[in-house]
Backbone bond lengths (Angstrom), bond angles and torsions (degrees), N, CA, C in turn:
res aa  C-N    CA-C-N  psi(-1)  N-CA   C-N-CA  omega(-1)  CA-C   N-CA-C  phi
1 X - - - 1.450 - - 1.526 108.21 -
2 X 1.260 119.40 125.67 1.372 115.52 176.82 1.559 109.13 -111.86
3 X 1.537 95.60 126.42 1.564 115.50 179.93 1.476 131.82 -47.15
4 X 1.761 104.21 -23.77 1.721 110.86 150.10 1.641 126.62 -44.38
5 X 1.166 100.16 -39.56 1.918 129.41 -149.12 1.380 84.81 -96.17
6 X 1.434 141.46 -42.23 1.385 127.04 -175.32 1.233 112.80 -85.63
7 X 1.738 118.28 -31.09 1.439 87.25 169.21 1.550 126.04 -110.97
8 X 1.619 103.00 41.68 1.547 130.48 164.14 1.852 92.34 -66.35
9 X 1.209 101.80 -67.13 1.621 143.09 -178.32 1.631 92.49 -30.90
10 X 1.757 113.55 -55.89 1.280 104.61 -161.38 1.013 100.68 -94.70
11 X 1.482 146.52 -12.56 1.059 170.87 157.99 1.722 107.79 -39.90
12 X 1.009 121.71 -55.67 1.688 133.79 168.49 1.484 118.47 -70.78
13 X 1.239 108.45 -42.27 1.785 120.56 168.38 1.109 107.71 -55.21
14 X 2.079 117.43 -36.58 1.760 101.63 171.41 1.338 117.15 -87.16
15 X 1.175 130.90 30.19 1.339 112.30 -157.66 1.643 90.21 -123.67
16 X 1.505 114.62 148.14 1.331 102.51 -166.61 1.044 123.93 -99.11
17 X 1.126 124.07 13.12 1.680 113.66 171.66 1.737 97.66 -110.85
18 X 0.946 130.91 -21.51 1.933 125.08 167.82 1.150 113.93 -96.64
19 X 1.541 142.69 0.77 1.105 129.27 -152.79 1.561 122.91 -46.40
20 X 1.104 117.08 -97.11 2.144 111.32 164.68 1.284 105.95 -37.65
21 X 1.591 117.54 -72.55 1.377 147.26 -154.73 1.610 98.83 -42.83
22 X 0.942 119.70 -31.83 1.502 131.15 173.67 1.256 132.27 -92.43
23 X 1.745 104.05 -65.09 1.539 117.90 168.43 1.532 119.32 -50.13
24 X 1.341 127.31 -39.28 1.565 107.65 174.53 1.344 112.54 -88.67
25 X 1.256 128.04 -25.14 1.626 120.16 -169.59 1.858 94.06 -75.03
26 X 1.458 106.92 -50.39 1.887 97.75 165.31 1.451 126.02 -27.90
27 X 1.163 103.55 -60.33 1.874 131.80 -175.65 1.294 106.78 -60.54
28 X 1.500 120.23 -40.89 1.654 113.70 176.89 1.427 110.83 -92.57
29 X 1.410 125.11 -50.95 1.390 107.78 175.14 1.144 124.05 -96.49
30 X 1.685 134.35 11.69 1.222 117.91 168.40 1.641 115.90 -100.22
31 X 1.030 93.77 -33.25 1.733 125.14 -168.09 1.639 99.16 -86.74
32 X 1.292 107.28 -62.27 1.631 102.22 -177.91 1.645 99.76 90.74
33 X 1.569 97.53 48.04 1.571 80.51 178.89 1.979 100.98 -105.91
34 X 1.007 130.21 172.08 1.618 124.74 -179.71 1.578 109.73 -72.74
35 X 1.134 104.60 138.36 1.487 103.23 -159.68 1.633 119.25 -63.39
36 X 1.791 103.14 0.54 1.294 106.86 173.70 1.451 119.03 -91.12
37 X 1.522 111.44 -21.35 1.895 123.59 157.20 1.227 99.64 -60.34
38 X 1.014 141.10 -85.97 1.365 155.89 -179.08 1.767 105.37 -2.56
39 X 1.777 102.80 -72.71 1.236 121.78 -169.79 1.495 110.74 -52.25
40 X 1.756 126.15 -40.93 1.662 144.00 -163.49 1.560 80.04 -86.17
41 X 1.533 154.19 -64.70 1.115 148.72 -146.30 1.634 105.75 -73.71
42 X 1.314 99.49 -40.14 1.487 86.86 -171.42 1.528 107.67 -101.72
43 X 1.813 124.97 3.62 1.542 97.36 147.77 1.065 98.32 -113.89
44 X 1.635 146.22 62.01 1.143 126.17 120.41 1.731 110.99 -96.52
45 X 1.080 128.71 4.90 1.337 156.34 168.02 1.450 95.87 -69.88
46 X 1.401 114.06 -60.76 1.529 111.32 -159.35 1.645 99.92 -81.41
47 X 1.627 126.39 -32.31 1.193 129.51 -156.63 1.854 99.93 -73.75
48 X 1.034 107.14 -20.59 1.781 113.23 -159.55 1.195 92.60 -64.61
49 X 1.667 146.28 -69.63 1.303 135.18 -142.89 1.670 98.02 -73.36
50 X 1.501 117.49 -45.27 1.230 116.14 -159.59 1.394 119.32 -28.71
51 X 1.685 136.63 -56.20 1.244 140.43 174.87 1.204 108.48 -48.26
52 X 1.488 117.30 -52.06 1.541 93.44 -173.72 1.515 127.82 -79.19
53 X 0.934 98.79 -11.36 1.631 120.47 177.20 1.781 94.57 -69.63
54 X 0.939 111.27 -46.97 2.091 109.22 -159.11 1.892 75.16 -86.10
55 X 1.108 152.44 -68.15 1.020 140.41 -163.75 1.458 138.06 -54.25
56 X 1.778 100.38 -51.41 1.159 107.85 -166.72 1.954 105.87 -109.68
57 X 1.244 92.06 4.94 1.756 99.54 -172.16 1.707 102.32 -71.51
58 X 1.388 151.53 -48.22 1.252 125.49 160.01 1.559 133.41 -59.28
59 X 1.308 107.76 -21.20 1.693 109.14 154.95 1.499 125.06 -51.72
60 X 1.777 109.58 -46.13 1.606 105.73 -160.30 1.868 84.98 -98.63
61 X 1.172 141.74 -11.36 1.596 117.44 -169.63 1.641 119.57 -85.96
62 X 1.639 107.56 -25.47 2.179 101.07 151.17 1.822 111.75 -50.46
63 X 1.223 105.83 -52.92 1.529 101.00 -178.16 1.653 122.43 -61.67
64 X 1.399 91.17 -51.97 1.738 93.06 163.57 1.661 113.13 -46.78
65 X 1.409 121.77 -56.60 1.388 124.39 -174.39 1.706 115.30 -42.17
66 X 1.483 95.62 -34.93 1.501 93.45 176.94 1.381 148.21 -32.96
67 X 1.934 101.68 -39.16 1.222 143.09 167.88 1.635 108.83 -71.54
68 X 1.216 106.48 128.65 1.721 105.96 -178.23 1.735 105.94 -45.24
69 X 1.519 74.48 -75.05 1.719 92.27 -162.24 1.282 98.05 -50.41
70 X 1.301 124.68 -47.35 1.448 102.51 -175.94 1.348 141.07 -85.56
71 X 1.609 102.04 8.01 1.338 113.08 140.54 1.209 126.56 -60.84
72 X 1.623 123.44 -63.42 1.657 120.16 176.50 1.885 106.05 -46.16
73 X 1.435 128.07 -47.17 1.050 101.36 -168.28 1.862 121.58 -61.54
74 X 1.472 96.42 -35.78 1.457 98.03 -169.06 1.623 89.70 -65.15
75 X 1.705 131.35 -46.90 1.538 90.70 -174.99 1.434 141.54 -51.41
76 X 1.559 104.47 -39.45 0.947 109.35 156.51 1.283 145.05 -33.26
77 X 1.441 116.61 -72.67 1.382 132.66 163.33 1.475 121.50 -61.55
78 X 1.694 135.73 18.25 1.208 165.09 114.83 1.234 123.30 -46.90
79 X 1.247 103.52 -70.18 2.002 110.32 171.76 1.283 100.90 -51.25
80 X 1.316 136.03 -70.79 1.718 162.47 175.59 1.386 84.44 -23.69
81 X 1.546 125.39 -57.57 1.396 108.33 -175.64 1.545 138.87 -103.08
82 X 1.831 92.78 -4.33 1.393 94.99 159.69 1.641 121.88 -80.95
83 X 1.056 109.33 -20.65 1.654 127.97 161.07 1.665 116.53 -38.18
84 X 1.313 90.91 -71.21 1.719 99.88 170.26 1.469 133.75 -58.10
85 X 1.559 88.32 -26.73 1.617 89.97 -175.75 1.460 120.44 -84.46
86 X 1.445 124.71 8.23 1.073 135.94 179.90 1.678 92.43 -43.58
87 X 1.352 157.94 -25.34 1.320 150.72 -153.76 1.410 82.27 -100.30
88 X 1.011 138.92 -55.69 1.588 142.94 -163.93 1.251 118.73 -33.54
89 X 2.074 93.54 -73.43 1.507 105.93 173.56 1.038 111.56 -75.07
90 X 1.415 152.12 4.37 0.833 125.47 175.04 2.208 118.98 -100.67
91 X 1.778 99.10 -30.55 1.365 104.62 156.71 1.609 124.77 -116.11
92 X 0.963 102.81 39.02 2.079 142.46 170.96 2.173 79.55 31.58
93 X 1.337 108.98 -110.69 1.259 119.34 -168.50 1.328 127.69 -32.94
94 X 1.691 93.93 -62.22 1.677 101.66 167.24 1.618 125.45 -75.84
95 X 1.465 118.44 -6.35 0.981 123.25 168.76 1.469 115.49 -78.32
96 X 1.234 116.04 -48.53 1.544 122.61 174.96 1.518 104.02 -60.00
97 X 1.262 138.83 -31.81 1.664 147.98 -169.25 1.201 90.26 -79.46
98 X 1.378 133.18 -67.24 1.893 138.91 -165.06 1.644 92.27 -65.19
99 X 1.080 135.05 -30.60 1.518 138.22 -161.40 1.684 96.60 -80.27
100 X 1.467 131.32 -63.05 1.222 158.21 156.67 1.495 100.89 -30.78
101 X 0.994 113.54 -58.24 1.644 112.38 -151.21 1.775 104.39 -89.87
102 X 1.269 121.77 -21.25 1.691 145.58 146.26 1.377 101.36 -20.31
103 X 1.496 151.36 89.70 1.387 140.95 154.30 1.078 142.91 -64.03
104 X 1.984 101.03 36.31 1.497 119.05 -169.68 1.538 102.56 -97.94
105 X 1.519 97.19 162.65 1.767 108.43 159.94 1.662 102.95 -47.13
106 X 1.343 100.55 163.04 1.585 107.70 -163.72 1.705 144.44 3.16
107 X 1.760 80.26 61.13 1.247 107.07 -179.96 1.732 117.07 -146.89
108 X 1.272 124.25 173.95 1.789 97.22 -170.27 1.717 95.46 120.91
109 X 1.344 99.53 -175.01 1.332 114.10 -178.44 1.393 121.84 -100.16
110 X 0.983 130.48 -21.49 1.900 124.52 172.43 1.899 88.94 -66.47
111 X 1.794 125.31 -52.76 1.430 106.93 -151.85 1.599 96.60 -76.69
112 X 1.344 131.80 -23.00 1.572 130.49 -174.27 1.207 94.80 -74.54
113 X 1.688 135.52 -66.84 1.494 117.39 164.48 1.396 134.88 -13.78
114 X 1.309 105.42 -78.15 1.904 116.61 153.74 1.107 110.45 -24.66
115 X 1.812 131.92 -74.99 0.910 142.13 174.55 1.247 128.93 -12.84
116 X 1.501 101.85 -73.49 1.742 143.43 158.44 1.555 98.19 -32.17
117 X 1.040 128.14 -71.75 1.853 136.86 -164.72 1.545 85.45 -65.49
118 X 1.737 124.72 -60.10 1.389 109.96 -161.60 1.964 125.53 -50.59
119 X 1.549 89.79 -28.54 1.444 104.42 -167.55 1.588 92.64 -98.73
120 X 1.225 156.34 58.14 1.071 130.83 -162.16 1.677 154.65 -12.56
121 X 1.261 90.96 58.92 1.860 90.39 -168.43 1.636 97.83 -75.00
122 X 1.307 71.41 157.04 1.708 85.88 175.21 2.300 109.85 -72.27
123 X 1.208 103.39 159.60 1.703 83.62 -178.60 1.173 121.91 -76.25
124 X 1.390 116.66 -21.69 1.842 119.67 -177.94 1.780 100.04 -61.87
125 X 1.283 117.35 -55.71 1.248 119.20 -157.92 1.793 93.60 -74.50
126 X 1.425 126.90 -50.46 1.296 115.63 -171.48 2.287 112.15 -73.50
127 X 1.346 103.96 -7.04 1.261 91.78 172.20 1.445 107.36 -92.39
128 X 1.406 126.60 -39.84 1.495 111.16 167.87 1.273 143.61 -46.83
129 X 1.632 94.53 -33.30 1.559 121.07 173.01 2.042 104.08 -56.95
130 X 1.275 69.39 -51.10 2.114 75.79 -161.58 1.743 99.08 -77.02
131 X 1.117 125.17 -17.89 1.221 114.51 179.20 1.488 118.08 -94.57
132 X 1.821 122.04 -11.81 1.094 118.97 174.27 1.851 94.86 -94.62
133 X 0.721 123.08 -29.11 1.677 135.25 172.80 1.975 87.09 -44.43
134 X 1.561 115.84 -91.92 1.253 105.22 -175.35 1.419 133.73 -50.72
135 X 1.402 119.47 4.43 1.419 120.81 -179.06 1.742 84.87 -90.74
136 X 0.904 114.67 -59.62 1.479 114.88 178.94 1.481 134.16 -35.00
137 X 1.434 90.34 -46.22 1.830 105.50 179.68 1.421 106.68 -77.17
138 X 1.705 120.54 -26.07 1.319 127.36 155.53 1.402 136.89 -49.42
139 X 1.297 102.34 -39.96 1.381 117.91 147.80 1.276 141.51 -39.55
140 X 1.513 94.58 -55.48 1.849 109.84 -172.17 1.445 100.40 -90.61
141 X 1.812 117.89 -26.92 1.628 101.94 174.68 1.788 112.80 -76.32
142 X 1.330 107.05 -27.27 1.154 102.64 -179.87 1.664 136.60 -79.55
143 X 1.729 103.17 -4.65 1.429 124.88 160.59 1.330 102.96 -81.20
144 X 1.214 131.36 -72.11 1.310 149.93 175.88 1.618 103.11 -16.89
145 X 1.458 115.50 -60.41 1.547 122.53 174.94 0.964 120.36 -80.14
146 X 1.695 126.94 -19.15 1.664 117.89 157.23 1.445 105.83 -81.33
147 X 1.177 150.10 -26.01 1.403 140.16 -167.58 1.075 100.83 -77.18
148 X 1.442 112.71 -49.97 2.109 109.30 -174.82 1.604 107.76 -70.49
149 X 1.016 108.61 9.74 1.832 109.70 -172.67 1.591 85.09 -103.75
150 X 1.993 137.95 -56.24 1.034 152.43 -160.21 1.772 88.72 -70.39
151 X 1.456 114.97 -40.41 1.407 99.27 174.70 1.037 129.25 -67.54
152 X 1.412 118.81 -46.68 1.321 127.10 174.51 1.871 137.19 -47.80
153 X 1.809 91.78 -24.27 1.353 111.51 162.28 1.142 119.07 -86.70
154 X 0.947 120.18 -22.53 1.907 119.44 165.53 1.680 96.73 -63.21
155 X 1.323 140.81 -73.51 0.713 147.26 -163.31 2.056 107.32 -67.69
156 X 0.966 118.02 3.35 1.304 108.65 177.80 1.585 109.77 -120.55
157 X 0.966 124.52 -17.39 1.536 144.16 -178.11 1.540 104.47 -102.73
């Protein structure tokens, strides 16, 4: 395993539109790392932004607003996520965890973070939420990418 390649690995887990969804299927078939490296790299990949996001995310979004465009996007991508979170507020912890742990497009841990700050959770309850959420989604990406690999050998043999 080369220590460049893992924190390529963790490197994609922070990034918010691939985070898991990316970082382990990268890690197992590009990298060739064992799907249990793979799985620790890419949620400690995914775990890194979360704090600052639940912390420092109403500090930096007046300054962000400043910028046109990047005002319209954050409204946008606000509504987009107060929309979704209807599961949230309505089962607060486990909703934000089932929301997190979901391995769909705009879903994951930067938008449950967001989420988390939009609805006001407190940070203990919204970092546990989002961090047992990504052990989870780690899970299902990392079956998900060994099964289609177990499929693919049925089908190649």
């Amino acid at each position: 395993m080369d220590f460049f390649d893992a924190l390529k690995v963790i490197g994609i887990g922070m990034a918010p539109i691939s985070e898991l969804r990316g970082a382990i299927p990268l890690a197992i078939s590009f990298y060739h790392f064992p799907w249990y490296t793979a799985y620790i790299l890419g949620v400690i990949g995914n775990l890194i932004p979360v704090p600052f996001i639940l912390l420092f995310l109403n500090s930096v979004i007046p300054v962000l607003r400043r910028i046109r465009f990047m005002e319209r996007l954050i409204d946008w991508f606000f509504t987009r996520t107060r929309r979704k979170g209807k599961l949230v507020e309505r089962y607060e912890w486990l909703g934000l965890m089932v929301f997190v742990a979901i391995p769909l497009p705009i879903t994951g841990a930067w938008t449950g973070a967001i989420l988390a700050v939009l609805l006001g959770l407190i940070f203990k309850s919204a970092f546990s939420a989002v961090g047992v959420g990504i052990l989870v989604a780690g899970v299902i990406v990392t079956a998900a990418t060994m099964l289609g690999w177990a499929v693919a050998d049925l089908f190649t043999t």
